[in-house]
C-alpha positions in Angstrom: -23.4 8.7 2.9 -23.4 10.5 -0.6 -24.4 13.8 1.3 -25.5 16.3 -1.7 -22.9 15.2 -3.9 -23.7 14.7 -8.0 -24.1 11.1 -9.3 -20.9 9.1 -10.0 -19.2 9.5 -12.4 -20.3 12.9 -13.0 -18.1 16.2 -12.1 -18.2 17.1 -8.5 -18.7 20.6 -8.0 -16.5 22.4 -5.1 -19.0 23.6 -3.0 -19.6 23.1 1.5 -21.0 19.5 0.7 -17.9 18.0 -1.2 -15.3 19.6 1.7 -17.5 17.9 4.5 -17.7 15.0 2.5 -14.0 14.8 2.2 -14.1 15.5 6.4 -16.4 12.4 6.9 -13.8 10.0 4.2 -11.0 10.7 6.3 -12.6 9.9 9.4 -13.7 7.0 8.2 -10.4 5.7 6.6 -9.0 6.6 10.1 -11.5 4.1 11.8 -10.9 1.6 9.2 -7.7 0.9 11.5 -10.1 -0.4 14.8 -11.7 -2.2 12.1 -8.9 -4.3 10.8 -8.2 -4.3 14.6 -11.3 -6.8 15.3 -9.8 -9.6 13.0 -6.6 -9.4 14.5 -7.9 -10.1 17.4 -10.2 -12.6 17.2 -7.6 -14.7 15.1 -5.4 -13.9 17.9 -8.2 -15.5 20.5 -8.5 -18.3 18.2 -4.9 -19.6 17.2 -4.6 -19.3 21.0 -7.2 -22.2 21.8 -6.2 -23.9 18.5 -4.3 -23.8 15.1 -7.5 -23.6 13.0 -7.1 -21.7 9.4 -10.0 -19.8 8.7 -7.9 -18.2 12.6 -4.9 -17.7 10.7 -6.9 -16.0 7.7 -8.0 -13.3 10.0 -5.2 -12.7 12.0 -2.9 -11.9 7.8 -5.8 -10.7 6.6 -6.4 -8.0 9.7 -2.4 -7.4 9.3 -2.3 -6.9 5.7 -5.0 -4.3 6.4 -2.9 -2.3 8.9 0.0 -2.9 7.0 -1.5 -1.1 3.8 -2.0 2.0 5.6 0.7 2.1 7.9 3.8 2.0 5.4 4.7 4.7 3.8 4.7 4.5 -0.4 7.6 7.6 -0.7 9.5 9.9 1.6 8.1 8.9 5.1 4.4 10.1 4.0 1.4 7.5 4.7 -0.4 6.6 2.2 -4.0 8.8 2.9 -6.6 9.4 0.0 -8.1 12.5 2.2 -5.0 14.6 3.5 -5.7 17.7 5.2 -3.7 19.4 2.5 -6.0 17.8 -0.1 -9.2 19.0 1.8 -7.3 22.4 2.7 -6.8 23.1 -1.2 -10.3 22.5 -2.0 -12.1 24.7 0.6 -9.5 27.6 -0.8 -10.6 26.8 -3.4 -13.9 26.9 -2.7 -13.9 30.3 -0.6 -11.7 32.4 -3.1 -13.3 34.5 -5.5 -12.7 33.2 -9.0 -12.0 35.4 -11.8 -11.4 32.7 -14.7 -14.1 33.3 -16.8 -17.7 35.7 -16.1 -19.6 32.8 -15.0 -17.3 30.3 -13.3 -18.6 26.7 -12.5 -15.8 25.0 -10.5 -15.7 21.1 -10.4 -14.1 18.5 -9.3 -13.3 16.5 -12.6 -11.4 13.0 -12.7 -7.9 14.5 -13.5 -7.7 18.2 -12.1 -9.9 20.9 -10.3 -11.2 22.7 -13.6 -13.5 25.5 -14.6 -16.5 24.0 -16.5 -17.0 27.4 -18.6 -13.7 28.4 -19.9 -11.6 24.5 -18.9 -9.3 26.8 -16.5 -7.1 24.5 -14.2 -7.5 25.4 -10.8 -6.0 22.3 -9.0 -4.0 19.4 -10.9 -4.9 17.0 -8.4 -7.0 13.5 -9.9 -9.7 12.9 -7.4 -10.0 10.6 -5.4 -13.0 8.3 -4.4 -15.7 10.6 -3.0 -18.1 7.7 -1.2 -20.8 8.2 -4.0 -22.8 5.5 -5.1 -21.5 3.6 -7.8 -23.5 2.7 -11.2 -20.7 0.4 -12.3 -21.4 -2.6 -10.4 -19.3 -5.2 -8.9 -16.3 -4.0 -11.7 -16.5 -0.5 -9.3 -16.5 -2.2 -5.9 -13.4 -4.4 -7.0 -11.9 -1.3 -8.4 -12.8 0.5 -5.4 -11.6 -2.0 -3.0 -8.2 -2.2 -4.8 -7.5 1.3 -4.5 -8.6 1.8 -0.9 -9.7 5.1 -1.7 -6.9 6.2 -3.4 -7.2 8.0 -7.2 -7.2 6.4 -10.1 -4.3 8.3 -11.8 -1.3 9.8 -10.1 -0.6 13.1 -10.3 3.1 12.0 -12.5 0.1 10.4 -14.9 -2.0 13.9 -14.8 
């Protein structure tokens, strides 16, 4: 699912890979609401033949699922990792000609959208997970799990 993109944690460099990459995230993070659907319902199908627990499990679990990315954290925004806006930014990005530096290298670091010759801000959003394979182990999945997706810094912490 990693299509062409630099080992985590490295520097993601803007290029056609990372802006499809960032297409396939939001589709996915879109279908993760049938997803959370399937629990719901089968709790649904079995609190109806009896009150069994593991039932009721699935049926909060499924809700606190949709819940998470149905409410809106500020304003009357959901709460998406992969906006259009985001993605918009970084194929501008990525088509404009940059004049930063003589040899621009344009990446994607942790914090901001920076020049890798010169250290030129280009974009001061942090970035958020980019579906890479993790070398940090089961303290990156829990991490990863947590934050649904979501940066690890806010953009008031930037």
């Amino acid at each position: 699912m990693d299509g062409n993109l630099v080992p985590f944690p490295d520097a993601q460099p803007v290029n056609v890979d990372l802006v499809a990459q960032l297409l396939l995230l939001r589709r996915l993070w879109h279908l993760s609401f049938l997803f959370a659907l399937l629990p719901i319902l089968l709790g649904l199908f079995v609190l109806t033949l009896q009150a069994d627990p593991v039932a009721f499990g699935l049926f909060i679990g499924g809700g606190w699922a949709m819940l998470s990315r149905i409410l809106p954290e500020e304003g009357f925004e959901l709460p998406m990792p992969y906006s259009m806006q985001l993605i918009g930014e970084v194929n501008q990005i990525r088509r404009s000609e940059s004049d930063c530096c003589e040899s621009p290298d344009i990446r994607w670091e942790v914090t901001a959208i920076r020049c890798r010759a010169c250290r030129h801000v280009h974009c001061s959003r942090a970035r958020p997970d980019l579906g890479r394979k993790r070398t940090d182990g089961l303290v990156g999945t829990v991490r990863l799990l947590i934050l649904d997706g979501h940066p690890l810094l806010t953009e008031d912490e930037n």
